[in-house]
C-alpha positions in Angstrom: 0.0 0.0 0.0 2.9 2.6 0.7 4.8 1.5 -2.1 1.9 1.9 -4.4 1.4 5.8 -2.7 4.8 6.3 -3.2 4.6 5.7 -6.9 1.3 7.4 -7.1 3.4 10.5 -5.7 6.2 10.1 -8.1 3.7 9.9 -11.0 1.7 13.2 -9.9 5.0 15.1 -9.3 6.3 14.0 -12.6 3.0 15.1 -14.4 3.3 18.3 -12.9 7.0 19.1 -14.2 5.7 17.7 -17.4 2.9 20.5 -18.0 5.5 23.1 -16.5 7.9 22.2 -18.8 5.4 22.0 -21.8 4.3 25.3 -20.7 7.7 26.8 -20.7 8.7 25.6 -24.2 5.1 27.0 -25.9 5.6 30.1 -24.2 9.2 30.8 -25.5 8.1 29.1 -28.5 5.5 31.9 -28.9 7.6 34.3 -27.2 9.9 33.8 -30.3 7.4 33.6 -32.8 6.5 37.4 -31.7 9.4 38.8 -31.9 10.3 37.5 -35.1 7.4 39.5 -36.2 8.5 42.7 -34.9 11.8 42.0 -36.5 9.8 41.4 -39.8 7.3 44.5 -39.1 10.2 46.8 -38.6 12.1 46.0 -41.7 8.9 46.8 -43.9 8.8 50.4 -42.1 12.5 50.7 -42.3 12.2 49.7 -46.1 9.3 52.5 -45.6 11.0 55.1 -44.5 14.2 54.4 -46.3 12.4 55.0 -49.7 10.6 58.2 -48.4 14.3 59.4 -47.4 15.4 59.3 -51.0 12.9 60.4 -52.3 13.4 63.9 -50.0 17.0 63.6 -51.3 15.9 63.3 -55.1 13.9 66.1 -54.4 11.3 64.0 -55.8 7.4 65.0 -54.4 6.3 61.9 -55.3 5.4 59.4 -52.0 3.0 56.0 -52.6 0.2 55.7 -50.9 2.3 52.1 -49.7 4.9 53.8 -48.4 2.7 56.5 -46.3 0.5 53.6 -44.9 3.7 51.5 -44.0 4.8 54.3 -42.0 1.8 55.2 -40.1 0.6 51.7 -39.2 3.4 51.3 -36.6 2.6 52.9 -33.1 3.5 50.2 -30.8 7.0 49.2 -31.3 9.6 52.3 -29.6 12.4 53.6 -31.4 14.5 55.9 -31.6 16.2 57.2 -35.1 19.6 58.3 -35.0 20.5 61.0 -38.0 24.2 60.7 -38.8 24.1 63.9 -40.9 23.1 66.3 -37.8 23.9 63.9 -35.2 20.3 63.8 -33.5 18.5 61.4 -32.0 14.3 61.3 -32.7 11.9 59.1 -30.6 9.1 57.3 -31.9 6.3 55.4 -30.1 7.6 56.3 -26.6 6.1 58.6 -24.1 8.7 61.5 -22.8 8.1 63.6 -19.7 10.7 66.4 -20.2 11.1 69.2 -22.2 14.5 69.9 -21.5 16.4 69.3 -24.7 20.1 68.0 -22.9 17.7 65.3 -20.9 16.0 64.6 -23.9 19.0 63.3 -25.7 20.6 61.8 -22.8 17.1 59.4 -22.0 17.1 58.7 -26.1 20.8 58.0 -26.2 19.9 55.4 -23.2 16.7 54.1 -25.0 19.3 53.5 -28.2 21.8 51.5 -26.0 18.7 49.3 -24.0 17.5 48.8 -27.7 20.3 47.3 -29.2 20.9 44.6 -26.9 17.2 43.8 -27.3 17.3 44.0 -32.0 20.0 44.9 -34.2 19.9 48.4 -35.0 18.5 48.7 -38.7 21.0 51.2 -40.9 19.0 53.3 -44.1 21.1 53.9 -47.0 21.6 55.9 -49.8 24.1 55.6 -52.5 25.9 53.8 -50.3 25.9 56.6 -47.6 24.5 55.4 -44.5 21.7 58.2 -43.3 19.6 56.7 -40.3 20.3 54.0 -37.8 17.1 52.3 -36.1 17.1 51.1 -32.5 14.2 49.5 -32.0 12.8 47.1 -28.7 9.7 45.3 -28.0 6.4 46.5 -28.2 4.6 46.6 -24.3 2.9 43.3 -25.6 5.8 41.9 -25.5 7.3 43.5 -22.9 4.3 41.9 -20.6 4.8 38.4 -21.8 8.1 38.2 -20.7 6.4 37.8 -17.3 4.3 35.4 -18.1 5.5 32.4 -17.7 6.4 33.3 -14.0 3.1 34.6 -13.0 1.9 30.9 -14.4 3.9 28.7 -12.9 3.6 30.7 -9.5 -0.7 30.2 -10.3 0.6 26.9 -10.5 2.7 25.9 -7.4 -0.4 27.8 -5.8 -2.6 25.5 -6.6 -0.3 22.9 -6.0 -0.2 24.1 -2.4 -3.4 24.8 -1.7 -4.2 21.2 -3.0 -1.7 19.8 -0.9 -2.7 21.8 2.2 -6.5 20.9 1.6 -5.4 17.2 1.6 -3.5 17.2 4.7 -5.9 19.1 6.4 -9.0 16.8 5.8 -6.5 13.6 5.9 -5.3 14.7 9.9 -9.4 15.8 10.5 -10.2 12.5 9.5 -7.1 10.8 11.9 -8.4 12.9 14.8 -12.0 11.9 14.2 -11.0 8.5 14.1 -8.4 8.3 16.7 -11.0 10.7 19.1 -13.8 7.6 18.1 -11.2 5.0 19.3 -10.1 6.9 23.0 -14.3 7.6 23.2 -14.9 3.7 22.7 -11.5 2.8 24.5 -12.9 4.7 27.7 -16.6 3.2 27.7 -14.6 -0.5 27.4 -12.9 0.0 30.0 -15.7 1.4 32.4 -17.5 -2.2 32.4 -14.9 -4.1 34.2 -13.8 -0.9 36.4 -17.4 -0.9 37.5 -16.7 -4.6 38.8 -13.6 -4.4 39.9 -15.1 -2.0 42.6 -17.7 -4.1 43.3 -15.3 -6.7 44.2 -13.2 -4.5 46.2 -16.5 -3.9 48.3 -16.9 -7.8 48.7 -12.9 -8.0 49.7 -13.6 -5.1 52.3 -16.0 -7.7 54.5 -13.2 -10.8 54.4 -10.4 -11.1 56.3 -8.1 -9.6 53.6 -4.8 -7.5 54.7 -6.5 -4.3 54.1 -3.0 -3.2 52.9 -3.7 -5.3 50.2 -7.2 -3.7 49.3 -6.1 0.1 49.7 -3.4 -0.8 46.6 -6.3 -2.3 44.4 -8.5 0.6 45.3 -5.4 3.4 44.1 -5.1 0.9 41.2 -8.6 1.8 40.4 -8.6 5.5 41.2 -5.9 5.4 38.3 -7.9 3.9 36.1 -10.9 5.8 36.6 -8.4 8.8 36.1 -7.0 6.8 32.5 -11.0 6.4 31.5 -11.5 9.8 31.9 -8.5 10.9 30.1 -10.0 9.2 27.1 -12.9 10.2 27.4 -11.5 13.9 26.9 -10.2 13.5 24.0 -11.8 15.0 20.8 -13.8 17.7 23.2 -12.4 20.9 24.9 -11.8 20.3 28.6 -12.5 21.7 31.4 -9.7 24.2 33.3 -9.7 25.0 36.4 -7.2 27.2 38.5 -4.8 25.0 39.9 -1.9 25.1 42.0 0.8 23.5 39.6 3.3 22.5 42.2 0.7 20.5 43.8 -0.1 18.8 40.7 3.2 18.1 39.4 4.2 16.6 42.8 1.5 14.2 43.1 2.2 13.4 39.6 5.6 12.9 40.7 4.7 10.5 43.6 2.8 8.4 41.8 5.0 8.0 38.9 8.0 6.9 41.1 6.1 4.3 43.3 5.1 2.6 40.2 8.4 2.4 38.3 11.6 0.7 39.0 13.9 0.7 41.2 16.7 1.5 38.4 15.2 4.7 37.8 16.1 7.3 40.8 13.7 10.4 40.8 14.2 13.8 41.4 11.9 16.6 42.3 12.9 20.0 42.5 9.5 22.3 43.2 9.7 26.2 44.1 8.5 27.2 47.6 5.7 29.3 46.3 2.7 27.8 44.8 1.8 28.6 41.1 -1.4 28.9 39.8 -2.7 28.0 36.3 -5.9 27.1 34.5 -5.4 23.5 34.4 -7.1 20.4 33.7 -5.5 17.9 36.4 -6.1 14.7 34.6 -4.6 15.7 31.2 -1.8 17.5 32.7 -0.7 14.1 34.7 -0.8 12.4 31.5 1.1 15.1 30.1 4.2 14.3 32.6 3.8 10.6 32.6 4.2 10.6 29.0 7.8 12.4 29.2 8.8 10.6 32.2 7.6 7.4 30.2 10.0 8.5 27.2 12.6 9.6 29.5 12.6 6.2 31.1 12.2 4.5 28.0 15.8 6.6 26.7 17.5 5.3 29.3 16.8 2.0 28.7 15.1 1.6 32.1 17.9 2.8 34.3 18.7 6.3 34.9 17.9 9.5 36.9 14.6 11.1 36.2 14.6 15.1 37.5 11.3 16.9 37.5 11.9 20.9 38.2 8.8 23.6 38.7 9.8 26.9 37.9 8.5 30.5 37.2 9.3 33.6 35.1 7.0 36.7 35.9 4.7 35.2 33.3 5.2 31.8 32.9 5.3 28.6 35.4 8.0 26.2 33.7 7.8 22.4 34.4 11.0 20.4 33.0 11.6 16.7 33.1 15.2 15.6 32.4 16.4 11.9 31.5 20.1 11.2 31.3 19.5 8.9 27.8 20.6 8.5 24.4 19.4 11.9 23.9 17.9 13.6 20.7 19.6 15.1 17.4 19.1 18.8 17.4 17.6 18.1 13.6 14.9 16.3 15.2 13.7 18.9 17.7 10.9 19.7 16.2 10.2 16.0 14.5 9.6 14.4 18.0 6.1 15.9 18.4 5.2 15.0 15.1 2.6 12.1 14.8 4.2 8.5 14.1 7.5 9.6 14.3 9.6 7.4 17.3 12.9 5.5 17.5 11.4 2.5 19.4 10.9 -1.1 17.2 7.4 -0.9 18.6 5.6 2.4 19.1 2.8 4.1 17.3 5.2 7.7 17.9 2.1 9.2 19.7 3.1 10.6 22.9 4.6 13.2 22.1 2.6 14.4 19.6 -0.5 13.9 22.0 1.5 16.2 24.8 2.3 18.7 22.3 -1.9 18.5 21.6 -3.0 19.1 25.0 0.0 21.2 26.2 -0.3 24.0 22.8 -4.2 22.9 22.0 -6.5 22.7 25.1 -3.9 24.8 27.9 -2.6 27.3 25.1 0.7 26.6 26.6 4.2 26.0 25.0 6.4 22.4 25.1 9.9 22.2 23.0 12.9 20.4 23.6 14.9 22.6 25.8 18.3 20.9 25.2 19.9 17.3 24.4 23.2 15.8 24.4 23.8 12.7 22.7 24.6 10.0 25.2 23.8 12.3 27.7 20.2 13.2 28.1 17.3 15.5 27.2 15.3 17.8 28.8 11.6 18.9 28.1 10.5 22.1 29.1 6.5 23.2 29.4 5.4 26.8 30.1 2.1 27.4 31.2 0.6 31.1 31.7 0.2 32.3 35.6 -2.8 33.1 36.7 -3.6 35.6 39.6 
């Protein structure tokens, strides 16, 4: 199935530089074609006005009707004509905006020089003596087409991206929808055995059972009422209340570290003033057992796991530090991204669901703070204070 997508991908991008390309080509093709007309346009009216020339030099009053209409149906392509006999310069077809007869020669003298790297000046003759030199450049129909295959092929990649971004827009509504359906339904499975599980702790409560025994099941089941209800959150907004942070992160904390190993030696370094946020408790515990699941999973389930609460004047800042492999500075951002992981087995979803409820339901801010490879990462989270 990927390998068929894969080709699929090949196959549209190739089709893409194909009508690019074909576009290109019948554009300069045409582009070509044009000019080659205003080459062929301007040698009629230079044939034009070389025979009216001689015929003011023959002293003749004679002019064809041809020759009058030759000369008059040109208005579009600029030129200027260059008099070697009183060394002036003329404009035709071109709009000037001075008066001033030194600035007037100077801006044709420049038109001339932009003109004959554009056409080969066109020299009028007569017996043998050369009179006139042309400089002519394109017409402004011309002139605008040069910009047109640009202005296509940006249309193009437009389109291109708005296609693209349309796509991967209703592709990840479509993943959230479904992976929102399977949390929903993941939650209501699990509620039917909960809901006996604490019946039977009831039933345990009247035998002789080491009660030790029972308040371990019954925090067993507090977690996963708290796991149910985490699913059940997702795909909704949740609810935030203002919360004492520190509190939070340390019961977090204490739970985390009774349940792991004992190869993994915790940390917890908490400021003396509490913090207050708009929090949802529930998702914000899943939020640090996530990272301290990754950090732990880095290390390769032996390690130090440090858990720091800190504050600017705006922010509260909550970092969990491993002392793993670490993570390449190119893959910074990558981490949060969905799927992507370094583990054999792992869907690559924590992360991206922390980034989700950190960024998306607590408008906060989560980023790799810093990594060292062979020496660890840490995670930092900034949540806004609240009064």
């Amino acid at each position: 199935m990927q390998n068929k997508k894969a080709v699929n991908r090949w196959l549209f991008i190739i089709l893409f530089l194909f009508i690019i390309t074909l576009i290109l080509w019948n554009t300069y093709a045409f582009f070509n074609q044009l000019k080659q007309n205003e080459r062929d346009k301007m040698q009629v009216w230079a044939s034009a006005q070389q025979e009216l020339e001689a015929i003011h030099l023959s002293n003749s009053a004679e002019v064809s009707e041809t020759v009058l209409k030759a000369l008059s149906s040109n208005t579009t392509t600029p030129m200027i004509l260059y008099t070697h006999s009183s060394d002036s310069y003329d404009a035709r077809n071109i709009v000037e905006k001075t008066n001033d007869s030194v600035k007037l020669r100077n801006k044709r003298i420049a038109y001339a020089n932009q003109f004959a790297k554009e056409y080969k000046p066109l020299q009028l003759t007569y017996n043998g003596e050369i009179l006139t030199t042309i400089y002519y450049g394109n017409s402004p129909i011309i002139n605008k087409l040069k910009y047109y295959p640009a202005v296509l092929i940006l249309i193009l990649l437009l389109s291109a991206a708005v296609l693209y971004f349309f796509y991967k827009t209703s592709k990840s509504a479509e993943q959230n929808k479904l992976w929102a359906g399977m949390a929903k339904e993941t939650a209501h499975q699990i509620g039917t055995p909960l809901s006996s599980l604490v019946g039977w702790t009831e039933i345990l409560k009247t035998e002789q059972v080491n009660q030790e025994y029972i308040q371990e099941m019954e925090k067993d089941i507090a977690r996963l009422e708290t796991i149910t209800e985490r699913f059940s959150k997702i795909g909704s907004l949740p609810t935030l209340k203002r919360t004492n942070i520190v509190d939070e992160t340390k019961e977090a904390f204490s739970y985390l570290q009774s349940r792991s190993s004992k190869l993994i030696e915790f940390q917890l370094e908490l400021t003396d003033k509490p913090l207050y946020v708009d929090l949802n408790p529930q998702l914000y515990s899943w939020t640090i057992e996530n990272l301290v699941k990754n950090g732990i999973d880095a290390m390769k389930g032996k390690g130090t796991i440090t858990i720091t609460v800190e504050h600017t004047s705006k922010n509260a800042l909550i970092r969990v530090s491993d002392t793993g492999k670490g993570i390449p500075k190119r893959s910074f951002k990558r981490v949060f991204s969905p799927g992507y992981t370094t583990k054999k087995r792992g869907w690559g979803l924590g992360l991206s669901l922390v980034k989700r409820i950190i960024e998306e339901y607590h408008n906060g801010k989560i980023r790799v703070l810093r990594s060292t490879p062979g020496k660890g990462t840490t995670m930092e989270i900034a949540l806004r204070l609240q009064q």
